[in-house]
C-alpha positions as CSV (number, residue, x, y, z in Angstrom):
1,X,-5.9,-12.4,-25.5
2,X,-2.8,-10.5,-22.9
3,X,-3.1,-6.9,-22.3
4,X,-1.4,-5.3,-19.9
5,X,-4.0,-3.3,-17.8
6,X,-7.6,-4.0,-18.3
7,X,-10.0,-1.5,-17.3
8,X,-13.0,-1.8,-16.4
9,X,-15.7,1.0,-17.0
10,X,-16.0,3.7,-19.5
11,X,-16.8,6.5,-17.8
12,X,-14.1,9.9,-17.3
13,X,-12.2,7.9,-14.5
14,X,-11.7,4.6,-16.5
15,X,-11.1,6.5,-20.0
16,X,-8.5,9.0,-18.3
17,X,-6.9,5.9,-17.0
18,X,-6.7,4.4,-20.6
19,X,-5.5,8.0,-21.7
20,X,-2.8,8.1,-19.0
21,X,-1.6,4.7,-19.6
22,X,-1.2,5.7,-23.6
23,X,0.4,8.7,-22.7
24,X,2.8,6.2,-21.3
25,X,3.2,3.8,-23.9
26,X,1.2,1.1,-22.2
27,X,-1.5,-1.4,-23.4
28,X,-5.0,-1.2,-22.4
29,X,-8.3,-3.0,-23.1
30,X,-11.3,-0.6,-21.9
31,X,-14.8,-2.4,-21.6
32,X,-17.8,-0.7,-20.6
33,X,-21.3,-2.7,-20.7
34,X,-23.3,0.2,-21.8
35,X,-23.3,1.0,-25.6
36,X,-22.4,4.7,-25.7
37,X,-21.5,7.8,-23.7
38,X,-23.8,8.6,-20.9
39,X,-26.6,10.5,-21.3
40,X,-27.0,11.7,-17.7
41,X,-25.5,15.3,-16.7
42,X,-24.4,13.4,-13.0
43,X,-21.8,16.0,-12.9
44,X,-21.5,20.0,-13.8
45,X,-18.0,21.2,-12.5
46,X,-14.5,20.2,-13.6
47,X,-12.7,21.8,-11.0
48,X,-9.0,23.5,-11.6
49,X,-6.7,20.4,-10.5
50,X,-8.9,18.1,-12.9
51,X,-8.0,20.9,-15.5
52,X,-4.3,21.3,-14.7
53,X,-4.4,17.0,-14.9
54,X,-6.4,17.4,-18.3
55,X,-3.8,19.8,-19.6
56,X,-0.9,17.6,-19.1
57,X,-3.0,14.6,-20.8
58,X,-3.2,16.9,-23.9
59,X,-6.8,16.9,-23.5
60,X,-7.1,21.0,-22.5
61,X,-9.1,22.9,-25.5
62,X,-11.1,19.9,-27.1
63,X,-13.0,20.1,-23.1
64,X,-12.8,23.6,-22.8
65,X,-14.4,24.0,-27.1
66,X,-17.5,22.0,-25.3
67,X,-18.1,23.4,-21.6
68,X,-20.3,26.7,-21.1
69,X,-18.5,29.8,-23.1
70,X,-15.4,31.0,-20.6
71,X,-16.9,34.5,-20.9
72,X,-19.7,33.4,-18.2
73,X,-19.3,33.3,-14.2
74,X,-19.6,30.4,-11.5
75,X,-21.8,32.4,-9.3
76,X,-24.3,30.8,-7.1
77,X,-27.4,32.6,-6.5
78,X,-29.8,32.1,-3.5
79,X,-33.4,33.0,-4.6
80,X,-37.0,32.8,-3.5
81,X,-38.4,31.6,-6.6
82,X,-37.4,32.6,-10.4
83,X,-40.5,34.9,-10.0
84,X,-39.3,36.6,-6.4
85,X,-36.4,38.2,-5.4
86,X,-32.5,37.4,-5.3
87,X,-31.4,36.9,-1.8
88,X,-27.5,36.4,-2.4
89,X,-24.9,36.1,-5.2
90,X,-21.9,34.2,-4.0
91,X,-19.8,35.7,-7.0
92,X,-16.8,34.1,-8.9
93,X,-15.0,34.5,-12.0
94,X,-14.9,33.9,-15.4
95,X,-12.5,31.4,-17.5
96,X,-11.0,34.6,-18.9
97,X,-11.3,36.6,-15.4
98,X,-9.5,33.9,-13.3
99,X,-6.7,33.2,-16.1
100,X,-5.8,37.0,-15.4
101,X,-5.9,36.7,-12.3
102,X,-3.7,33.5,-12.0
103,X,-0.9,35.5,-14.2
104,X,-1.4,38.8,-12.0
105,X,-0.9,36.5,-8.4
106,X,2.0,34.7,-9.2
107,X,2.9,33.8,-5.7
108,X,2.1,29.8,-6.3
109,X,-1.0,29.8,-4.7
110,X,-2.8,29.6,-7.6
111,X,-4.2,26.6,-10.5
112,X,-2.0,26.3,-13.5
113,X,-6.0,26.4,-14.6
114,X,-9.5,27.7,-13.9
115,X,-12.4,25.2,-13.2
116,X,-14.8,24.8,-16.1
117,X,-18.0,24.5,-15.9
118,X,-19.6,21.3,-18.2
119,X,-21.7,18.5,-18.1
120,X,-20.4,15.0,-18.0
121,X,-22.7,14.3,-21.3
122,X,-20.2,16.7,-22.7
123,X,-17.2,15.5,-21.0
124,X,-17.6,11.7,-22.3
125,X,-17.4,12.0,-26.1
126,X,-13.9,14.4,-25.6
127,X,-12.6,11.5,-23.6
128,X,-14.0,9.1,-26.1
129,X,-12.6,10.5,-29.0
130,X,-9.1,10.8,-27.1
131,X,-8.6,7.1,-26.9
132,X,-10.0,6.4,-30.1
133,X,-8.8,9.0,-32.6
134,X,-10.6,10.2,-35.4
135,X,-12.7,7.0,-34.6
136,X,-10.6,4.5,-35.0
137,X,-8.9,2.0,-33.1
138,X,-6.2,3.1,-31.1
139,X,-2.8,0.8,-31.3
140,X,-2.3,1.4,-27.6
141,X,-6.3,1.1,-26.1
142,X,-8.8,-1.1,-26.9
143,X,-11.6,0.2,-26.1
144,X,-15.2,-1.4,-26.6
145,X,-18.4,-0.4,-25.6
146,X,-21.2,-2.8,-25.1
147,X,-18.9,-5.3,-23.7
148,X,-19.1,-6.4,-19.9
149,X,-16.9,-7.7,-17.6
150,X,-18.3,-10.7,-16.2
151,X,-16.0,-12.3,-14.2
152,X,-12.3,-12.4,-13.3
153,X,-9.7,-14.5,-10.8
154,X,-6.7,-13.5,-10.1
155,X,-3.3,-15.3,-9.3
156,X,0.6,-14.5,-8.7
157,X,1.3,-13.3,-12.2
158,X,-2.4,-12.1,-13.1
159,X,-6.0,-11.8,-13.8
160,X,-8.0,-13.6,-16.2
161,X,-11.4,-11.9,-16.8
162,X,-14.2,-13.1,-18.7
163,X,-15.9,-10.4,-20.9
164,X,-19.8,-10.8,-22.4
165,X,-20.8,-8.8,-25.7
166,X,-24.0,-7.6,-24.7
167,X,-25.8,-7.6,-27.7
168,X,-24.8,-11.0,-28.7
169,X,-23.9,-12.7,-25.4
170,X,-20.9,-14.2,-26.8
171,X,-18.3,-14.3,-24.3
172,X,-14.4,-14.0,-24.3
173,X,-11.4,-14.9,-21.8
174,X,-8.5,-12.1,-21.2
175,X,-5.1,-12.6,-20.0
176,X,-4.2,-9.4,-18.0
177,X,-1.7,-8.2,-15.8
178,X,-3.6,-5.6,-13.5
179,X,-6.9,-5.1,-13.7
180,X,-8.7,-1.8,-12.8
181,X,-12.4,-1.6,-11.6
182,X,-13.8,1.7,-12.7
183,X,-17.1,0.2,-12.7
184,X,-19.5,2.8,-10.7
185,X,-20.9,2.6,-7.3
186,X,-22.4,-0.8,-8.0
187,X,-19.2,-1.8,-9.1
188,X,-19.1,-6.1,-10.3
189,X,-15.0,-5.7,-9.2
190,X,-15.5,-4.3,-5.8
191,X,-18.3,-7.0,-5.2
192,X,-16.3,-9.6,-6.0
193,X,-13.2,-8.5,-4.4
194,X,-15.5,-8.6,-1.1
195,X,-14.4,-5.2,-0.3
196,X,-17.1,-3.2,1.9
197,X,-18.3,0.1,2.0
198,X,-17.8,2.2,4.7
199,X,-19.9,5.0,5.6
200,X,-24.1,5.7,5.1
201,X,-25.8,4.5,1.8
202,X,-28.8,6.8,0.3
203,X,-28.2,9.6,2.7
204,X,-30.8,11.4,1.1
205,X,-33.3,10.7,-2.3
206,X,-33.5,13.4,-4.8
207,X,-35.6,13.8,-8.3
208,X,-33.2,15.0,-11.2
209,X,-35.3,16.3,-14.2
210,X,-33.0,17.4,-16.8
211,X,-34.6,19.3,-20.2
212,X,-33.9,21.5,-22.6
213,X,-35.8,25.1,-22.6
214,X,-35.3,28.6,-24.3
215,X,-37.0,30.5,-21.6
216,X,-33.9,32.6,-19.9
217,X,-35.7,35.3,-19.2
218,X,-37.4,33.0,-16.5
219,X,-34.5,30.6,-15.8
220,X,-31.6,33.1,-15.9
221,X,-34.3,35.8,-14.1
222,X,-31.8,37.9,-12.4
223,X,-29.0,37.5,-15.1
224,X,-26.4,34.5,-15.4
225,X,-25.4,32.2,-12.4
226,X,-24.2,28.4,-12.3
227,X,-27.0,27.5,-9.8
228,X,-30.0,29.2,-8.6
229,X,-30.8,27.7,-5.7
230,X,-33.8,27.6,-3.0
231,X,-34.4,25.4,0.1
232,X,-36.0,22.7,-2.1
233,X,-33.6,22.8,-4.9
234,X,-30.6,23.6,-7.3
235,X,-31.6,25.0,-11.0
236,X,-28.1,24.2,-12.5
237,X,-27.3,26.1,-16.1
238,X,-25.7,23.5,-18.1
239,X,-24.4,25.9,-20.8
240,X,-26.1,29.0,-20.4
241,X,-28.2,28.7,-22.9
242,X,-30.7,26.1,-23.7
243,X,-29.9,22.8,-21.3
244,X,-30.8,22.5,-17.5
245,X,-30.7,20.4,-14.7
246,X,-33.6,20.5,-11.7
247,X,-32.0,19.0,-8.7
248,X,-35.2,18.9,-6.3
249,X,-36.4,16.2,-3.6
250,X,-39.2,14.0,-4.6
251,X,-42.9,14.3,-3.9
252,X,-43.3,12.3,-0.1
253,X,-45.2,9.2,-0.8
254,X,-45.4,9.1,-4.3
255,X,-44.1,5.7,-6.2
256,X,-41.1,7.3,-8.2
257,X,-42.2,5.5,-10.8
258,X,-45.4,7.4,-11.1
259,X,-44.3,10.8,-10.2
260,X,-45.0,13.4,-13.0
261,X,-42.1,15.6,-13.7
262,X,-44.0,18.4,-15.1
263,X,-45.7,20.1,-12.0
264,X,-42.7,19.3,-10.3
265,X,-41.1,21.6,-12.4
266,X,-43.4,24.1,-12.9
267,X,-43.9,24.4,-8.8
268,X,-40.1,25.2,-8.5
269,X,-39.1,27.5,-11.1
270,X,-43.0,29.5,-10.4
271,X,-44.9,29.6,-13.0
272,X,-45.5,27.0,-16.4
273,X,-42.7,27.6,-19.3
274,X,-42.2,25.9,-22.7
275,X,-39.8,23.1,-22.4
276,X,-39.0,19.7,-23.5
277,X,-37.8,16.8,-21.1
278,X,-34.5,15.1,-22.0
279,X,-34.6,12.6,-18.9
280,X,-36.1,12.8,-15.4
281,X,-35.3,10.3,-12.6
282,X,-34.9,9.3,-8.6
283,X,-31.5,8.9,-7.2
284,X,-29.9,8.2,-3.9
285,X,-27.2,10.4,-2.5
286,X,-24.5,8.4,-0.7
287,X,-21.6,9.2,1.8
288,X,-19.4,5.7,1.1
289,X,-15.6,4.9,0.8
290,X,-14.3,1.5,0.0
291,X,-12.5,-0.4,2.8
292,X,-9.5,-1.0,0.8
293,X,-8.8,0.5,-2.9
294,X,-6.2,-2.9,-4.1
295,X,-6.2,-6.6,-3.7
296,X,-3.8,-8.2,-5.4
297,X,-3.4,-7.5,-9.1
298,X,-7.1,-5.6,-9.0
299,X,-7.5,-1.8,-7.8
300,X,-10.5,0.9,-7.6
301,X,-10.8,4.1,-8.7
302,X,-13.6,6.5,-9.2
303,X,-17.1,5.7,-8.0
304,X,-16.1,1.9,-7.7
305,X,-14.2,3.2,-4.4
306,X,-16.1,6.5,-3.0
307,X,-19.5,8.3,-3.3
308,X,-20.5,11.5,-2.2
309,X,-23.3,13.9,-1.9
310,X,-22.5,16.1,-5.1
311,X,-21.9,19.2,-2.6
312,X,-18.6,20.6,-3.8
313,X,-17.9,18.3,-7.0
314,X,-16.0,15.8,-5.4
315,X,-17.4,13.3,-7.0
316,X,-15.9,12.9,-10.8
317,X,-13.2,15.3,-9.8
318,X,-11.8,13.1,-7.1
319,X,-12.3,10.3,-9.8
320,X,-9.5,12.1,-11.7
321,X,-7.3,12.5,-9.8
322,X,-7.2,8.5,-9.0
323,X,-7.0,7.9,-12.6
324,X,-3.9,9.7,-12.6
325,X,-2.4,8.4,-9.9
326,X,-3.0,4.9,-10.7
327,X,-2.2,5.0,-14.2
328,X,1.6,5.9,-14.0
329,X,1.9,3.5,-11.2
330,X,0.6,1.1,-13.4
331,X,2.7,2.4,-16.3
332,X,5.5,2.3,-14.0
333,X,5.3,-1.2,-12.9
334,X,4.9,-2.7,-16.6
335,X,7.5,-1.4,-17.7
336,X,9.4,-2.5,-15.0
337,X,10.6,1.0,-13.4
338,X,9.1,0.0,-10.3
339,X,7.9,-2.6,-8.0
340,X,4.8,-3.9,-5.7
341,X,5.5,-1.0,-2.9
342,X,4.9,1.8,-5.4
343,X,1.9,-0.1,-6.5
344,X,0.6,-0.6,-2.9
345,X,1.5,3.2,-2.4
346,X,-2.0,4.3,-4.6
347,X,-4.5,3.0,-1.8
348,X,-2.6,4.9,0.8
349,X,-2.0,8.2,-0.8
350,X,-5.7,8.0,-2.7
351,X,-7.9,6.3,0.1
352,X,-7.1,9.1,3.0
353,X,-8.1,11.9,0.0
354,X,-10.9,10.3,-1.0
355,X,-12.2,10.2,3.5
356,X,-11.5,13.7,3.5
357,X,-13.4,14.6,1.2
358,X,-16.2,12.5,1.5
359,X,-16.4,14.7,5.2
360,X,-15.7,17.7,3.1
361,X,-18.7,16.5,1.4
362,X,-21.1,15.8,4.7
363,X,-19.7,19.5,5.7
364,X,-20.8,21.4,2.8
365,X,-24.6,19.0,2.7
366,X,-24.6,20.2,6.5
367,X,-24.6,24.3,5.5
368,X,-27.0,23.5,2.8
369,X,-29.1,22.4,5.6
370,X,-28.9,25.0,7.7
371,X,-29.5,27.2,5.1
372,X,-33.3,25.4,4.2
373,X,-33.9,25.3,8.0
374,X,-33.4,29.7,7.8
375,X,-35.9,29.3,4.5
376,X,-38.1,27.5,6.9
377,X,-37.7,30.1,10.2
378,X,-36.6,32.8,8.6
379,X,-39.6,35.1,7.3
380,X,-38.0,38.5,6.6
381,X,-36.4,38.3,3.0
382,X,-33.4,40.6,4.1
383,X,-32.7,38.6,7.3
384,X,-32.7,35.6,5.4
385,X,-30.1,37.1,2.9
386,X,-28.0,38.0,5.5
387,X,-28.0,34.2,7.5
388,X,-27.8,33.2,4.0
389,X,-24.2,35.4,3.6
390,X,-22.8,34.7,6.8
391,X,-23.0,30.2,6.4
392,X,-21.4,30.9,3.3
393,X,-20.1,28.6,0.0
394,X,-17.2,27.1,1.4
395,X,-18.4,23.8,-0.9
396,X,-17.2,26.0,-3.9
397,X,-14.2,28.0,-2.0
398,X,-12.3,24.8,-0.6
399,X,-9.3,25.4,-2.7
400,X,-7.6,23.8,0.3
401,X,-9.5,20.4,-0.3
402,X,-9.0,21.0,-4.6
403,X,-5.1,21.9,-4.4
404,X,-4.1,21.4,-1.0
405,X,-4.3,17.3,-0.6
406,X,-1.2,15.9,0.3
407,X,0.5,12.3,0.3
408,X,2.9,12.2,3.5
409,X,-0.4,12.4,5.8
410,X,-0.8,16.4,7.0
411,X,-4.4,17.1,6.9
412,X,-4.2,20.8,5.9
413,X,-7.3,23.6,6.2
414,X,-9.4,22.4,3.9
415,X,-10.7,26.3,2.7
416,X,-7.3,27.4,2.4
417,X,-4.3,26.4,0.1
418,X,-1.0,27.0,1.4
419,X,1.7,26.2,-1.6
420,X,4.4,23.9,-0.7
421,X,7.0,21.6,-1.8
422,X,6.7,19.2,1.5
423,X,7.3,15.5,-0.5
424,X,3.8,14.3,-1.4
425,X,2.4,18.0,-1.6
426,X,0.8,18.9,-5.4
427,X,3.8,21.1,-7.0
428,X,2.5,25.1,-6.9
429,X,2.3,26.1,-9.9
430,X,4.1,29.7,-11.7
431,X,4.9,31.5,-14.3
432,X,8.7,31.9,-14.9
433,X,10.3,35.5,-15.9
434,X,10.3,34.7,-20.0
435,X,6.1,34.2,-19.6
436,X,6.1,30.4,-19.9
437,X,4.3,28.5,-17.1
438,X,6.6,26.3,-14.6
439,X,4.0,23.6,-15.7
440,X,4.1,23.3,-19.1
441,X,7.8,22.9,-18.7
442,X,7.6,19.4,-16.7
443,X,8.2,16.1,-18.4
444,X,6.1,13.5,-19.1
445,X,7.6,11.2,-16.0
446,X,10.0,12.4,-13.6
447,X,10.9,16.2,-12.9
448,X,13.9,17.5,-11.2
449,X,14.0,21.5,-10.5
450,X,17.0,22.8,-10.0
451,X,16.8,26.4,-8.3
452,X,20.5,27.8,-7.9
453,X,23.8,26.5,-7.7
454,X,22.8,22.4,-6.3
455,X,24.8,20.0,-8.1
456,X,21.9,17.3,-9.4
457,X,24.2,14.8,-10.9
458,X,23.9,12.3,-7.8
459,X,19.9,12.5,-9.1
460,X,21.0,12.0,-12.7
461,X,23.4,9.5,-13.1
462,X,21.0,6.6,-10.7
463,X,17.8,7.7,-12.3
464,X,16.3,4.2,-13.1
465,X,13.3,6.4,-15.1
466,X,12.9,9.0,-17.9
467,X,14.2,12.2,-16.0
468,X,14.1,15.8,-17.6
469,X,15.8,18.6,-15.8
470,X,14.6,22.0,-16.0
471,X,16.9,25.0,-14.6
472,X,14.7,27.4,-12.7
473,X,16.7,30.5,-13.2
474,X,14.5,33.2,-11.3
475,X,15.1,34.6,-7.9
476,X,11.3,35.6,-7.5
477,X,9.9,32.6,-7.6
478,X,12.6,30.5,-6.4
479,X,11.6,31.2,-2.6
480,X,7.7,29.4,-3.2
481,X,9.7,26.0,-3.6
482,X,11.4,26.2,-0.7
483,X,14.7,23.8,-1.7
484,X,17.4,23.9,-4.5
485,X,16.4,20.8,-6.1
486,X,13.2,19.1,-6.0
487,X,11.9,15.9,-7.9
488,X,8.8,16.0,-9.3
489,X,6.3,13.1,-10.2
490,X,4.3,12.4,-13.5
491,X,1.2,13.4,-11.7
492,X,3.0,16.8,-10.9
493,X,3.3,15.9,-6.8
494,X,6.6,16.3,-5.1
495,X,8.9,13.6,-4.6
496,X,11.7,14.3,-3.3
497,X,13.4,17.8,-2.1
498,X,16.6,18.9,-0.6
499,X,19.4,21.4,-1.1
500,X,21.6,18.6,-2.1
501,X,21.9,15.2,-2.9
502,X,24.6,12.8,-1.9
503,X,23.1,9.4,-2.6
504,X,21.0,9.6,-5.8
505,X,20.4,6.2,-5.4
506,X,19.0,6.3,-2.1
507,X,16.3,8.7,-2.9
508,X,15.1,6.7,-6.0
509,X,14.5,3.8,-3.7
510,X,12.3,5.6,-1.3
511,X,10.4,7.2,-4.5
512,X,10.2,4.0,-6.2
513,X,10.1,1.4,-4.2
């Protein structure tokens, strides 16, 4: 069997690469070795530049139909116990709230989307059923679950991978031009790439017991909140109604194996409650980035090439946004639009992102800290509150480290997000004078915005790519992007920019090549 791409993993980074590479008319095997969707929450945020990506995949209300009803806040709540007192709300707002307030602040420092709040056991079977509509086979991915990657080598013109069926054992031998490991954090493709991990492994052990319960009169005690949280825990709301997740450390000296999720539970949330256990487990938090992200033919993306504390969502989220990336590079270089360079460009715009925020990540795991060591010192409930307020919950305000990473190497503030159309910069996002969104006006591969009276022919007529070219007639907004024309990529980062263009050709190169 050929395929162009093979991908390896099913999880939300390897089937958003397999839905970016359709999107883009581009073969794809998928194999993961598991026989279904997870059944782990791992993951309970999908931040806004996930969302804006999503949108642009076509992938917007079936994920929104399935994540906690956008009526409900993202506050975090710092408590004593279910049974005490509320310390502090860190407050934020609604779906609905936040979509007003995008359209009201139309100054381009806002998402063309709010976050969402869902569990990856939701997020899966959306994905799933993207890639393989209405059930069926797709005529652009080929995706099969309980099938393994085994083994690959690679040469000048490609990889050839063996695959195992894992109920049968029967193996296969496919012909592929690139080959992407999206295989988790004990990824078989990093191994036997003999790429390294840099960073500290198992930074700290945690218990997760997630279960099902329709006590919210105990577990949503002082009304509605994302997480309640104490200095030996996070109660996370995984739709506000009936399904939880107890993030908690586990007993000291007890064999994991043996420890008893029930007291554990009950100890936490204060008193015994009806409930019933879905799955209840160790785990390891790790701080890790992979050495390199390509060699060759093969690439990383997703867990395969970073791990983080879950502090801030970086995880999945971060996963995403290397999906993306990679997949119109790939897309790009089948069908011949674009050579090695651009290829080779995806470790060095993704691998510095994926550093930052694996710090941004240590940071926020750092305040948490400081905040159980004032549980610990602390004895006067209002004092704590107020030590509590002044750390903060930068780990959910870093719209600096969500919106603000950037591709030309400028580190900006990672709490902040300052909009700008510097080349390798995400595109700010607005609404133009007739109500439509800038966003939802950009083409499926190349962009070029043309504010005022620049001539964009030079850009035109050498395009070696799918160009679309959208007049941006609206003085208002015109000032946010800061040039008369600017080139946009697929993944809705900037290109190019200038107030004119002499050598069309020229720039193409550099973008390209």
């Amino acid at each position: 069997m050929k395929i162009p791409v093979l991908i390896a993993g099913g999880g939300p980074v390897g089937m958003t690469l397999a839905r970016t590479l359709s999107l883009f008319g581009v073969r794809c095997l998928l194999v993961e070795r598991n026989p279904t969707t997870t059944r782990h929450p791992k993951m309970d945020i999908t931040n806004g530049r996930s969302m804006e990506l999503f949108r642009r995949l076509g992938l917007l209300d079936k994920l929104r139909a399935v994540a906690v009803p956008e009526e409900n806040n993202f506050d975090i709540s710092w408590i004593t116990s279910l049974t005490g007192r509320e310390l502090h709300r860190f407050r934020y707002p609604s779906v609905v709230e936040k979509r007003a307030e995008i359209r009201e602040k139309n100054d381009g420092t806002q998402p063309r989307e709010p976050a969402m709040r869902v569990s990856q056991v939701m997020i899966e079977p959306v994905l799933r059923d993207a890639i393989l509509p209405n059930g069926e086979k797709s005529p652009l991915v080929d995706a099969r679950w309980g099938t393994a990657l085994e083994d690959f080598v690679q040469d000048e013109t490609g990889v050839t991978a063996t695959l195992r069926t894992m109920e049968t054992g029967a193996t296969e031998t496919v012909r592929c031009d690139f080959l992407a490991g999206c295989d988790g954090g004990s990824s078989l493709v990093r191994e036997k790439l003999g790429i390294a991990l840099d960073g500290r492994a198992a930074v700290t052990q945690r218990y997760m017991i997630h279960f099902q319960s329709d006590a919210r009169d105990l577990l949503q005690a002082f009304g509605v909140a994302w997480h309640y949280q104490t200095d030996k825990g996070t109660l996370i709301a995984q739709d506000d109604r009936d399904t939880w997740t107890l993030q908690t450390r586990p007993p000291a000296g007890v064999d994991p194996a043996a420890i008893d999720p029930d007291p554990i539970l009950d100890a936490w949330v204060g008193r015994p409650f009806a409930r019933k256990i879905l799955v209840a487990n160790p785990w390891s938090t790790h701080l890790l980035l992979a050495e390199r992200y390509q060699a060759g033919r093969v690439f990383l993306a997703g867990d395969a090439a970073h791990q983080y504390i879950p502090t801030g969502g970086y995880g999945m989220n971060t996963g995403i946004g290397d999906a993306v990336d990679l997949g119109w590079k790939l897309a790009a270089a089948v069908k011949s639009f674009a050579g090695p360079r651009l290829l080779a460009s995806y470790e060095s715009e993704r691998r510095p992102v994926g550093y930052r925020n694996r710090l941004a990540s240590e940071r926020h795991t750092g305040v948490r800290l400081q905040i159980a060591e004032l549980y610990q010192t602390e004895r006067d409930p209002d004092a704590l509150a107020r030590g509590i307020a002044q750390l903060g919950n930068a780990e959910n305000e870093s719209w600096g480290i969500e919106f603000g990473y950037r591709y030309d190497g400028v580190d900006g503030h990672p709490v902040r997000y300052e909009p700008t159309t510097a080349p390798g910069a995400r595109l700010p996002s607005t609404f133009l004078a007739d109500g439509s969104a800038l966003y939802d006006r950009l083409g499926p591969w190349f962009t070029l915005l043309r504010f005022g009276d620049a001539d964009p022919s030079p850009l035109i007529d050498s395009a070696p790519v799918p160009l679309e070219t959208v007049i941006v007639d609206d003085p208002a907004i015109a000032p946010i992007y800061q040039a008369k024309l600017v080139l946009v990529r697929p993944d809705t980062h900037v290109a190019w920019r200038g107030n004119d263009c002499a050598d069309g050709r020229d720039v193409w190169r550099k973008v390209l090549t």
